[in-house]
C-alpha positions in Angstrom: -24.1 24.4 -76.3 -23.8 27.9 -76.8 -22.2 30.1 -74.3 -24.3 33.1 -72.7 -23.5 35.4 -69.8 -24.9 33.9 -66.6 -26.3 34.7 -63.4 -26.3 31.6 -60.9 -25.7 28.4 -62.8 -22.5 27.3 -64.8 -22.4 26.3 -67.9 -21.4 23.3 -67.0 -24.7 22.7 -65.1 -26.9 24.1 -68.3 -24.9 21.5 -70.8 -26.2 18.6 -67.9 -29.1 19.8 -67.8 -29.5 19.5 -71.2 -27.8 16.3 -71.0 -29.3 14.2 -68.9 -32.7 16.1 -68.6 -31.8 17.4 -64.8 -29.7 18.7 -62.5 -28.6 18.9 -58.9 -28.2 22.6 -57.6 -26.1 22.9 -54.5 -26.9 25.7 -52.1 -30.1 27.1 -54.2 -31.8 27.8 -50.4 -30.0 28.3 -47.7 -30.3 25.9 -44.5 -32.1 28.7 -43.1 -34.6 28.4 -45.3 -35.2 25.1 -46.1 -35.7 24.8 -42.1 -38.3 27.8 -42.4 -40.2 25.6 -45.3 -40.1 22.5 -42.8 -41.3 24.0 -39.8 -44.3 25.8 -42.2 -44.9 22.4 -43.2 -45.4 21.1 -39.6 -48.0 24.2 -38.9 -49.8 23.2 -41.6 -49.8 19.4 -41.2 -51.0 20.7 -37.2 -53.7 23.0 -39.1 -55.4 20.0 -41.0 -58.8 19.0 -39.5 -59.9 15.5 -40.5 -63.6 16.2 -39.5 -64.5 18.7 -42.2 -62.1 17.1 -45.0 -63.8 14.3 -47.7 -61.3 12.3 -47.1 -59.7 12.0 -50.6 -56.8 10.0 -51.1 -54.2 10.4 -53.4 -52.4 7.9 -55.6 -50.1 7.6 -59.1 -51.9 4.7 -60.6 -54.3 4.9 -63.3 -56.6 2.6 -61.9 -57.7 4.9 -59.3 -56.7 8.7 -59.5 -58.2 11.4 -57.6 -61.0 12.9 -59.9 -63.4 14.8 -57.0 -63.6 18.7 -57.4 -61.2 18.6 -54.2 -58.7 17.8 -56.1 -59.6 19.6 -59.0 -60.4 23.1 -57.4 -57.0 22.8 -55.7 -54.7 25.3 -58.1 -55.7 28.2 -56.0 -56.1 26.4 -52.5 -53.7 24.9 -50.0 -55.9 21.3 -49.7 -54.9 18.0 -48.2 -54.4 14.9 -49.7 -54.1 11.7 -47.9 -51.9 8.0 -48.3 -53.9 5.4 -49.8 -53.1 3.2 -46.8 -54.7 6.3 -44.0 -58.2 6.1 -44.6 -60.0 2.6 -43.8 -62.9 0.8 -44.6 -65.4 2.8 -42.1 -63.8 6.0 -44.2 -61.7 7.3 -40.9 -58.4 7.6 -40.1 -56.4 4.7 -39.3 -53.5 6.8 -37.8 -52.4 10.2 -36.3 -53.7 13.3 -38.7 -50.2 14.0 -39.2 -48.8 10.5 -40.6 -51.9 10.0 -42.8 -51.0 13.0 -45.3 -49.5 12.3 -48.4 -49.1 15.8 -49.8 -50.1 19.3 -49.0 -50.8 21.8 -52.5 -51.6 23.2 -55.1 -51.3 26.9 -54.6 -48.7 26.6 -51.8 -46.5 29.3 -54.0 -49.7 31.3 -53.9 -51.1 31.9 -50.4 -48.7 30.9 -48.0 -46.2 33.8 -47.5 -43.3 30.8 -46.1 -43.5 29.1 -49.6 -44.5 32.4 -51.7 -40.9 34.0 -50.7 -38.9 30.8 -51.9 -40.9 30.8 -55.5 -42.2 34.0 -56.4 -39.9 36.3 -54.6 -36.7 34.2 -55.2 -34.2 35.9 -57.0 -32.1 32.9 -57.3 -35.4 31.4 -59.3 -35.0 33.7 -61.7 -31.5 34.1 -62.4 -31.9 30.1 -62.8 -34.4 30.1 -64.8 -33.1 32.6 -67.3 -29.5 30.5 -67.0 -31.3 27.8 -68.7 -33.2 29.3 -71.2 -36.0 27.0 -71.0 -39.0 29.0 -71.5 -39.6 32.3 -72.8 -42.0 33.7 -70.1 -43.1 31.4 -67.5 -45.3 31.1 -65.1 -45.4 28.7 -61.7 -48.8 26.8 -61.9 -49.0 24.6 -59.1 -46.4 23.1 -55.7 -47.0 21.0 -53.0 -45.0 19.6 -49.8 -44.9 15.6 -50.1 -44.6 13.7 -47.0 -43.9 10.2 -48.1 -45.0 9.4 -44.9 -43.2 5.9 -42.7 -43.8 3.0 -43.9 -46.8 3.7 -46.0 -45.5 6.3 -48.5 -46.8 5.0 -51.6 -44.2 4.0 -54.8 -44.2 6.7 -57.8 -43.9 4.7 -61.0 -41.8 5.5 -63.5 -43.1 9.1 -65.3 -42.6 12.2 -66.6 -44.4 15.4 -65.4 -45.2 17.0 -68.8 -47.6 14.1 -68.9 -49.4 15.6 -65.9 -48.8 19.1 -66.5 -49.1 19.2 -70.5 -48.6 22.3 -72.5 -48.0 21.8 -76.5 -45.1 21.9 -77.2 -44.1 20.5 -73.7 -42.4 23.2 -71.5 -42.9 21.5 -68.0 -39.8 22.3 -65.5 -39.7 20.8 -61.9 -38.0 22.1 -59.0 -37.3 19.8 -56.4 -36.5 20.9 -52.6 -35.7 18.3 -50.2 -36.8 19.4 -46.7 -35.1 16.1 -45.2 -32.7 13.3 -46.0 -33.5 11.3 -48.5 -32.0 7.8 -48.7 -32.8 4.4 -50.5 -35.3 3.7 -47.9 -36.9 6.4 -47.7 -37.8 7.1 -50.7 -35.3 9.3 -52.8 -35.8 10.5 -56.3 -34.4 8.3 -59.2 -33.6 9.4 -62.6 -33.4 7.8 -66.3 -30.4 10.4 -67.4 -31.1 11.3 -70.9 -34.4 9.9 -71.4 -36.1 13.3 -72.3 -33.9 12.9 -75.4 -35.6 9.5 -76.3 -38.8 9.1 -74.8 -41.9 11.6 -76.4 -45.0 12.8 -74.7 -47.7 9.9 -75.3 -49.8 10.5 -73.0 -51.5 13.4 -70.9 -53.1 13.6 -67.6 -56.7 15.1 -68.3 -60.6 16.2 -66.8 -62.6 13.5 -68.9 -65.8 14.9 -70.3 -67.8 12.2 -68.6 -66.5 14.0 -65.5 -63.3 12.7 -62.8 -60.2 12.5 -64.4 -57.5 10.0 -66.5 -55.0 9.6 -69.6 -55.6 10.2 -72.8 -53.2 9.2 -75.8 -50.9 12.0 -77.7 -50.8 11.7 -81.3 -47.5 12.3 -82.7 -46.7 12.9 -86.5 -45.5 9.3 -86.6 -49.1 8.0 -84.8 -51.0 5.7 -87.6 -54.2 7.8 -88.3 -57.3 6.7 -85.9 -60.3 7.9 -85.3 -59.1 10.8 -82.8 -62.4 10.0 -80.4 -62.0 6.0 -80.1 -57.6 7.0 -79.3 -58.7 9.7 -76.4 -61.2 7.3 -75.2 -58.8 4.5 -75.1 -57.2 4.0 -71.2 -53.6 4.5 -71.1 -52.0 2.7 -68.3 -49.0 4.3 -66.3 -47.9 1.2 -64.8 -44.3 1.3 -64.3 -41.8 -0.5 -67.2 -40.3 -3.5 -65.9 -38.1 -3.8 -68.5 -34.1 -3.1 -67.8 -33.0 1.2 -66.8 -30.6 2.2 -66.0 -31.7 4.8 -63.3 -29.1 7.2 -61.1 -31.0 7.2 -57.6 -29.8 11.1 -56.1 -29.6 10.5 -52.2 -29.2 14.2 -51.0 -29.2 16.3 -47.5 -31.8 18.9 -46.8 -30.0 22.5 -47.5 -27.7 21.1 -49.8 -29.2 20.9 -52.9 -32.2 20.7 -55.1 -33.1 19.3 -58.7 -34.0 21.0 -62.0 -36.3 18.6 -63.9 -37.0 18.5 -67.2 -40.8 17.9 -67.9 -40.2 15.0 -70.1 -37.2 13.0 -68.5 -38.3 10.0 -67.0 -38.0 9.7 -63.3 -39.8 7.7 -60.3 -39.9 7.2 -56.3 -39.6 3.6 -54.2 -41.8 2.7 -51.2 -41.1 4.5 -47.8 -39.9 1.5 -46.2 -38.3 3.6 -43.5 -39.5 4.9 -39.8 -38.5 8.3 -41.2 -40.3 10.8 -43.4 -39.3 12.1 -46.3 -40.7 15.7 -46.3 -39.9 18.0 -49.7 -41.4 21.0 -51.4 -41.6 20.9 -55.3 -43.1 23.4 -57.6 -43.5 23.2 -61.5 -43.2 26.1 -64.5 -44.4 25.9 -67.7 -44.0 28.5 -70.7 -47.2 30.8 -71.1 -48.7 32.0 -74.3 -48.0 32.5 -77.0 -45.1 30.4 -76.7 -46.8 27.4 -75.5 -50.6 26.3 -75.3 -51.9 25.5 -71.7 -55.8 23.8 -72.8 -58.8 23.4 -70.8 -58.2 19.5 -71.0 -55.8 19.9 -68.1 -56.6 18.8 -64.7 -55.1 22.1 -63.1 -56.8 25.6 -64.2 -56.3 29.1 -63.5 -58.8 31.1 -62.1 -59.6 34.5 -62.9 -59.1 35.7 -59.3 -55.7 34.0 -59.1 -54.0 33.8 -62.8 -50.9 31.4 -62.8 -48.4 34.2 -62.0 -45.6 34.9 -64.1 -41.7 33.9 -62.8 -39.8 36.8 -65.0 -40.1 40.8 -65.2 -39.3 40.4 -68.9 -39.4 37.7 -71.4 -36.5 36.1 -72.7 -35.8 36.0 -76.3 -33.7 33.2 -77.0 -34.4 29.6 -75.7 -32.7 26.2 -75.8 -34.7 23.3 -76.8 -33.8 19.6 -75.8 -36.4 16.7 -75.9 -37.5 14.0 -77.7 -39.7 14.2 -80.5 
């Protein structure tokens, strides 16, 4: 890896980043402020008012993703989304307001001042981001607080996010804030190290033309040449691969550290099989034009009024690329 002059991370961090497709970043909020993010997050979860919300529930599998406008219209909203398990039959509740929400998002980073000064106005995000040399001129286009609420917080198969947030060529980064322990029970983020070296973009998370939302295949140089309507029509499962992995699960502390994720290494959450939460704030950049193309297939869309804002004062020249292809 070539040496530069950095700001906040060493270069030993950038080469294992590159490495293994993420890092953990000790001390990149102080406890201070991670405890300011988790009391934020209890106002709002106090804030949310079942009565005048539709009710949508969130989930990972493919069989049944949230595809309302809800979820849709959410870039430039702070909207509620709810555990598969909360809502029952009769379409109510079937436990307190504040253990039925699964996540809190999408433009957290936007309109809430709490969140706002830990993205937008963090210098330490921007010495980071141009430490690693990732994107050119990015901008942060959506972030959310996830609950995985007791007991009920659902499983997040194996994935990457440039799937979900898909720019060509794929420039998704993750940041990754726990707001509480995270153990093996609880649900704590595992990783496939080096698997953004080996494992291309297939698929993308899209708004289907028929209306709601699902995958749609990739093609790839290598792809055999198909009718390109009959492949995007095609459903593309994101079950999880049962086969053999070697995955690293990161049990962390809140205030200690937080993860850089590449957009294509593989990665994935177990169960909430604990009595404890497992509260964390994550937000996700991507490279803006002309460096990158952001479509109108995606799920997420800017919005005239609110434009995904841009991370840096300049753009950087130089980048390092690192992913399969």
């Amino acid at each position: 890896m070539v040496q530069q002059t950095l700001e906040y991370l060493s270069q030993d961090q950038v080469d294992l980043f590159y490495r293994d497709g993420y890092i953990k970043v000790p001390g990149f909020l102080s406890k201070d402020e991670v405890n300011s993010l988790l009391a934020r997050s209890k106002q709002l979860l106090d804030q949310f008012d079942p009565e005048n919300h539709p009710l949508t529930k969130f989930t990972t599998s493919d069989h049944d993703h949230v595809g309302d406008e809800y979820f849709l219209e959410s870039g430039d909203k702070i909207r509620y989304f709810l555990e598969e398990d909360a809502v029952g039959s009769d379409g109510r509740l079937t436990r307190d307001k504040a253990k039925a929400v699964n996540k809190i998002g999408h433009g957290l980073h936007l309109l809430d001042p709490v969140f706002r000064k830990v993205t937008l106005e963090n210098e330490k995000l921007k010495s980071v981001a141009k430490d690693l040399r990732f994107h050119h001129d990015p901008v942060a286009l959506q972030s959310m607080v996830i609950f995985k609420q007791p007991e009920i917080g659902g499983a997040v198969p194996e994935h990457n996010d440039s799937t979900f947030l898909y720019t060509s060529p794929p420039t998704a980064l993750g940041f990754w804030i726990p707001l509480e322990r995270c153990t093996s029970s609880n649900g704590a983020l595992s990783f496939l190290p080096g698997s953004h070296l080996t494992t291309p973009i297939t698929k993308r998370f899209v708004r289907l033309t028929a209306g709601g939302t699902g995958f749609q295949s990739i093609l790839t140089p290598a792809s055999p040449k198909l009718d390109i309507q009959e492949v995007l029509e095609q459903p593309v499962s994101m079950e999880p691969d049962l086969s053999e992995r070697n995955y690293t699960m990161e049990v962390c502390e809140p205030g200690e550290s937080h993860f850089l994720i590449h957009g294509s290494v593989l990665h994935k959450s177990e169960r909430n099989t604990s009595s404890q939460t497992r509260y964390a704030y994550t937000f996700h950049m991507i490279d803006s034009s002309p460096y990158a193309k952001y479509d109108e297939k995606n799920w997420l869309q800017p919005t005239l009024s609110m434009p995904f804002p841009k991370v840096l004062d300049a753009p950087i020249k130089d980048t390092i690329s690192a992913t399969a292809s």
